[in-house]
C-alpha angles and dihedrals in degrees: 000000000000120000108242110224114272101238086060094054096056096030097232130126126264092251089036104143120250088246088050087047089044098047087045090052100046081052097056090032091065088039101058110018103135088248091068102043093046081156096058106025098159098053090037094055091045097055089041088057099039085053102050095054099052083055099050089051098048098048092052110084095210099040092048090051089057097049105042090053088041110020120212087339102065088062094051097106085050116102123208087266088051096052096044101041114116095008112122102219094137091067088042092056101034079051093057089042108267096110094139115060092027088123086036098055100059085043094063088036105041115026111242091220140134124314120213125209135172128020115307114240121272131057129337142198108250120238124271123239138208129224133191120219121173120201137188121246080255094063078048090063104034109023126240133242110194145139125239132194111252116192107201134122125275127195111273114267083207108059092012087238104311099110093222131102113271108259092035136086136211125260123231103259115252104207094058102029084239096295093106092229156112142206127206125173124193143171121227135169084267103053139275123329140198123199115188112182137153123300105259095214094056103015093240102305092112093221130074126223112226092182116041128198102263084207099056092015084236099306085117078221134091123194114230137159108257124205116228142189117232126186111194111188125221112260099037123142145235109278092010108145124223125206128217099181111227098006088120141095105318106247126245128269092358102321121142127279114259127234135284115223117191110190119200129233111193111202135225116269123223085217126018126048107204123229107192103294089341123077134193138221139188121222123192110227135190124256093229086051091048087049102039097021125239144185121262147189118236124180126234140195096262087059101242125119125246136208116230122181108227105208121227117271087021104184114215113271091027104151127222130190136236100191109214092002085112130090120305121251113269081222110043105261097122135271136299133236136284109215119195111204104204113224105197100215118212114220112252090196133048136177116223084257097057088044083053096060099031094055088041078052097052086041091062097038093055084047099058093046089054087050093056093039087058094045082045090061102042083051099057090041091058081041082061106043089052 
């Protein structure tokens, strides 16, 4: 069943002070301990201990920080013990007039218990790494096959991974009988618990080693940079992730590798801004093309110039089309657009001649509105007299 969110369990707001939270949890404590509900004792006990964790979370700093930036998941490596150290819930409760069973109690409700830590002995899965790999729009539209510098361990050449000299064993560790743990029982106000961890002489592998590899000093692993293959497909994303199984970190005493994770960073472009499979690009033309229309070149991705028709009379930011001039699809269904926004470009510097024609231009033009403005309104006059 879900967790429900531990203000909401208390009632109390997310920047509620410690005393507010503590004054809220003495009340519900008292409210709902088991001793005071004898007809209902499960669902007493359930609300008593759902409400006692979420107390002994949010009056703990650190714990409250975690789980106010993670939620339930960022305690999931805690155990019972974890979640209820340093609370003070046996005063509380002493102070609301429970001061007998306080150890009792816990242990009905939470087990007590043993406690793991550590990895257990026998093979693991090695860790997975990430790696960062930035490509160009052009790597977008074509792919890419290349090979990147991993640093990560690999197992010693030298002892084959058994961290000892070649020629020696290892003896059976002392200190752990060869088990590569240890137990550790304790009382606390909340019953009894048991803590097994690694052995800290051998680290849990139950065996030392007396001759190390002078070549691994005795890690059985040694850290390299690895070349490695990567395929990158045309049509990817920005922040897509690409897996090499078992390119990862080799595993311990014969576990699997891990993973290797490349995640891909596509750069900004100087000329073309992508839109999904389609991209656009901007191209400067001349006042006198926009006016009487042209033909021009316009790059594209592949690298190869086409030929666009500017019409006649052509206004700034007008858009054409380059239909499947765009990025392929990462799956296969074809390719997207290109799209050319033309940008009309008014001359800065002009020679007497060009002034010349440009003024006798704006003289006729200016002729030929006021003729239309004068039929306009000989038009609208016989309009009036109908």
């Amino acid at each position: 069943m879900t967790k429900r969110n531990y203000y909401d369990v208390l009632g109390v707001r997310r920047d509620a002070p410690k005393d507010e939270i503590k004054r809220v949890y003495r009340g519900l404590a008292k409210e709902h301990h088991p001793d005071m509900n004898k007809d209902n004792v499960k669902a007493s006990e359930e609300k008593f201990k759902e409400i006692s964790e979420a107390y002994a979370v949010l009056c703990d700093d650190d714990k409250r920080a975690r789980y106010d930036r993670f939620g339930h998941s960022g305690l999931s490596g805690y155990s019972s013990e974890d979640i209820f150290s340093g609370a003070d819930l046996g005063d509380i409760l002493r102070d609301v007039g429970f001061g007998g069973g306080v150890g009792g109690i816990f242990d009905t409700l939470f087990g007590g218990g043993e406690r793991r830590s550590g990895y257990q002995r026998g093979p693991s899965r090695g860790s997975d790494i990430r790696y960062d790999l930035k490509i160009t729009l052009e790597d977008v539209t074509f792919g890419l096959d290349t090979t990147i510098g991993v640093p990560r361990m690999k197992i010693c050449d030298e002892c084959g991974g058994s961290g000892s000299e070649p020629g020696t064993k290892k003896d059976i560790c002392s200190n752990c009988n060869g088990t590569g743990q240890m137990r550790e029982s304790r009382r606390t106000p909340f019953g009894q618990f048991t803590t097994v961890g690694n052995c800290n002489s051998c680290k849990g592998t139950g065996k030392i080693i007396k001759d190390p590899c002078c070549e691994c000093k005795g890690a059985g692993r040694v850290r390299e940079v690895s070349k490695i293959d990567v395929k990158v497909p045309a049509g990817v994303d920005d922040g897509l992730r690409l897996r090499l199984s078992g390119e990862g970190e080799p595993g311990l005493m014969g576990g699997p590798s891990g993973d290797l994770y490349v995640m891909l960073h596509v750069q900004a472009h100087n000329m073309f801004e992508r839109y999904g499979n389609d991209v656009l690009c901007e191209v400067s033309i001349s006042f006198t093309q926009a006016a009487l229309g042209a033909e021009i070149e316009v790059p594209t991705l592949c690298g190869e110039k086409e030929h666009i028709k500017v019409s006649a009379g052509t206004q700034t930011d007008t858009v054409v089309k380059l239909k499947g001039k765009g990025i392929p699809s990462l799956r296969g269904y074809g390719s997207g657009d290109q799209h050319v926004r033309l940008k009309v470009t008014t001359p800065t510097k002009l020679s007497e001649r060009q002034k010349e024609l440009l003024r006798e231009f704006e003289e006729q033009d200016t002729k030929e509105a006021n003729k239309k403005s004068i039929f306009g309104k000989i038009i609208d006059g016989v309009k009036d007299t109908i």
